[in-house]
C-alpha angles and dihedrals in degrees: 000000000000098000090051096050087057088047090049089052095047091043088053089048094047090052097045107118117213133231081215129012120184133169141142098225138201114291107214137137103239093228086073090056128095103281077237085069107027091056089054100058088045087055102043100021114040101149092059099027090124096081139356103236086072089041076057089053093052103040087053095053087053086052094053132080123238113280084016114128127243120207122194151152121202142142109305090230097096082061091061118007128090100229085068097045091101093049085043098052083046094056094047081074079073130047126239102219088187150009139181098201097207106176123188117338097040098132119042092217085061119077127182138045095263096087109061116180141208129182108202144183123218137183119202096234148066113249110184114233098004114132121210119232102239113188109202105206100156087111092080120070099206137063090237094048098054088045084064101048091050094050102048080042114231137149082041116155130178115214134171099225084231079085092065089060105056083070124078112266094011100252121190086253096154093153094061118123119237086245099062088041091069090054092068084073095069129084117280139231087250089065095060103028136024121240110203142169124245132217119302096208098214097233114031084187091066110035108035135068139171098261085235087064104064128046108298085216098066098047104104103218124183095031109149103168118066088213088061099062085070077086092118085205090087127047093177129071127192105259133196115217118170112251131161129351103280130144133207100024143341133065086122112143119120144063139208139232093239096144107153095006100313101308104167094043095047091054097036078053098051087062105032114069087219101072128102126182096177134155084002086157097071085035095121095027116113117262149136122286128194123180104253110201097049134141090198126071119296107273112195122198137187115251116196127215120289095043120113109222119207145213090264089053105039122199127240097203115199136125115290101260097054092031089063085033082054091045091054090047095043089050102059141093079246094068099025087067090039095057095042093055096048087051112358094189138107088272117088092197133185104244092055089056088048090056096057108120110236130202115186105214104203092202105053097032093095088051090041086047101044089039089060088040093058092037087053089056087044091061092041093051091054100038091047089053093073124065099244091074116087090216084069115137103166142344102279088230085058091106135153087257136107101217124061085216091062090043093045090047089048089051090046088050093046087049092049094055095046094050090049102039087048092049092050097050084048094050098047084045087067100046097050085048091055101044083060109048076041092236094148093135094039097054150020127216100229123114135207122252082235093055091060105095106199124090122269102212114266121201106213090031082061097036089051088046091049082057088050089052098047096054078043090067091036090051081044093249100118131017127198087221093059130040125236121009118351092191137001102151141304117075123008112244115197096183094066086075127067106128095043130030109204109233107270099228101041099238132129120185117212104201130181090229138025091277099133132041091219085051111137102244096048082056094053089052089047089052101057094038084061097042099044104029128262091260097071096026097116085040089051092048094045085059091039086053100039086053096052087038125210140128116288152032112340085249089050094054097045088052088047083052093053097049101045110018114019097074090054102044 
């Protein structure tokens, strides 16, 4: 009887319902939780089960009376990802009667970009017509700086949550103008092309390389059949994997075991819970790849057939006409605000790029097509031009010049053209765009020097490549009388190399003095003596010298270079 009586206190206690309930309460994926737990929330709380910060918004709502108030601060995720709609659409049966919008930084003990914050009000009932106050105060980077935006009241807007619904996904968007708004009733990008997710390949460590790494012989490139790749000749498979913020084309830098279709990874897959072998059968097609984990803007390329794509570079499918049409769009200031506003989070997901309204103008699609196509062979141009693209033919300051400062202006010339040429297509890109979608007052076509993703030309970073290159033609791997690689495995090919004949032995002593006549540094001299012609070889190391900087003789700073610098870099 005792023990009853404490179970029936705790049970009432546990019943009461609250005029106000308000908590910040614990941020955690359930799926790091006890399976006690986590079976639990599956069962009761369905529609929040992805963390249990939402399971919290839910389960205080249930502890609170009708026309009671619930206070809370929590991750900002349940206002924008998909994995929260159901628990959104749910929420819209209440009404938030205000929100501070806090963003990353909020508190000063919290560093990073990763916990993103809202404080909201909320009042347990549905009053028709009524708009919340949100306060947006993600701008400041410091606790101080977004309380005093939010007490000299700025960035307030007042929005009847029946606006949320009219975008796909129903995303918490209240800053959203009544212009862009409108746009939500065209078509999206979802209607005329397929966004999908690639493989996760449970265990990265294992299964992917930087194709530089394996035996050149044995990548398969060009494959365009997934069938095809059962060809037992190639282990290794082109592989997209993300990377840096870069728009147009590259980020092209790994390969997959994928040796007999994939056999290792299928079975490692069938036992980890990470893996992931889905939409395998598009895998190789051409399509369009954004970097999906990135602080920065989304940056859409172009990937051509025979590469895999991945779940970290996910894939827009589509024909070739509206797929470089969709490339120009994506890429824009247009799309980039679009998709912010449907999940502005860290995570550029499918279903955000899916949900960008499209109008296809008829009169300006030719000039947007051939504009992406131009801006594609832009990036490729300058990814290609470093060696580790395997598209490299030759270093860009091999020149049919006898000085390095003559190569080194053509190729900043070269640079300089391609920037600009690039920054003005993109430019032009986003004024046609919004002409179109008629956002004139909402946004402006310029774009910033640091948004434009190909190379400006460096001194010292093409200087310290050259180097690279130079210790690549006396290893064999490259040869200034081929281009490309000369050798990266497989059979061994002497008649690639006439001008320079690659060290026997493959060694290549980096001494502190002038002890060996196969030491490093005499190569390199002898290297550049033999690309750029005996008469101008102490003006060359001079500028070879000057651009890596240091005390002493050109041929003591470039020994200082090799011993010091030259590994790490």
């Amino acid at each position: 009887a005792e023990q009853l009586n404490r179970l029936i206190d705790i049970g009432e206690t546990m019943a009461r319902k609250y005029w106000v309930t308000c908590t910040n309460p614990p941020y955690a994926g359930t799926s790091n939780l006890s399976a006690n737990v986590n079976n639990f929330v599956k069962k009761n709380y369905p529609d929040s089960k992805a963390d249990l910060f939402a399971v919290f918004i839910e389960r205080c709502r249930q502890m609170t009376v009708n026309n009671g108030f619930q206070a809370m601060i929590t991750q900002h995720a349940w206002m924008f990802l998909s994995s929260f709609e159901k628990l959104r659409e749910k929420m819209m049966l209440t009404e938030t009667v205000n929100m501070a919008h806090l963003g990353a930084r909020a508190f000063e003990e919290i560093g990073g970009e990763v916990v993103q914050t809202t404080a909201f009000v909320r009042c347990a009932n549905h009053v028709e017509g009524y708009k919340g106050t949100y306060c947006r105060l993600i701008e400041p980077t410091s606790q101080q700086g977004k309380a005093d935006m939010f007490i000299s009241g700025q960035n307030q807007y007042h929005v009847g949550q029946i606006s949320f619904s009219k975008i796909p996904g129903v995303p918490v968007a209240y800053w959203i103008s009544p212009e862009v708004l409108k746009l939500f009733d065209e078509r999206t990008v979802g209607s005329i092309a397929d966004a999908k997710s690639g493989m996760t390949t449970t265990d990265n460590t294992r299964f992917l390389r930087l194709w530089e790494e394996v035996n050149c012989q044995k990548i398969g490139f060009g494959y365009s059949n997934i069938a095809d790749t059962q060809d037992m000749k190639y282990k290794w498979f082109p592989f997209c994997k993300g990377g840096d913020f870069r728009r147009w084309a590259g980020n092209e830098s790994f390969v997959v075991n994928w040796f007999n279709n994939g056999e290792e990874i299928r079975v490692a897959a069938e036992g980890a819970t990470g893996g992931r072998l889905v939409n395998i059968d598009c895998a190789l097609r051409e399509c369009l790849v954004w970097t999906k984990i990135s602080s920065a803007n989304i940056s859409l390329r172009l990937k051509k057939q025979g590469i895999f794509f991945s779940d970290a570079a996910p894939g827009v499918f589509t024909n070739r006409e509206t797929l470089y049409y969709l490339l120009a769009l994506l890429n824009t200031k247009y799309a980039n605000e679009i998709i912010k506003l449907i999940n502005p989070t860290l995570n550029f997901v499918p279903g955000a790029v899916s949900s960008v309204p499209v109008k296809k103008d008829e009169k300006n699609k030719e000039k947007i097509i051939e504009i992406a196509e131009g801006n594609v062979q832009l990036s490729e141009r300058d990814w290609d031009s470093f060696e580790t693209s395997w598209n490299f033919k030759k270093h860009p300051l091999l020149r049919n010049v006898s000085t390095l400062s003559e190569a080194f202006t053509q190729w900043q010339t070269e640079c300089d053209d391609r920037f600009n040429r690039l920054k003005a297509n993109e430019e032009e890109l986003n004024r046609i765009f919004i002409d179109i979608y008629g956002l004139q007052d909402e946004l402006t076509p310029e774009v910033e020097d640091k948004d434009v993703t190909v190379r400006k030309a460096d001194l010292q970073r093409e200087i310290k490549s050259l180097i690279s290159y130079a210790v690549g033609c006396w290893f064999g791997r490259y040869s200034l009388d081929v281009k490309g690689l000369a050798y990266a495995g497989g059979e061994w090919d002497s008649t690639k190399y006439k001008t320079i004949i690659p060290v026997k032995d493959n060694v290549l002593p980096i001494c502190d003095d002038d002890y060996l006549p196969t030491d490093l540094t005499g190569l390199i001299v002898d290297f550049v003596a033999k690309a750029y012609g005996e008469d101008t070889l102490d003006e060359n190391l001079k500028f070879i010298a000057d651009a890596l900087g240091g005390k002493g003789t050109p041929r003591e700073v470039i020994r200082s270079y090799l011993l010091n610098g030259f590994y790490a870099d």
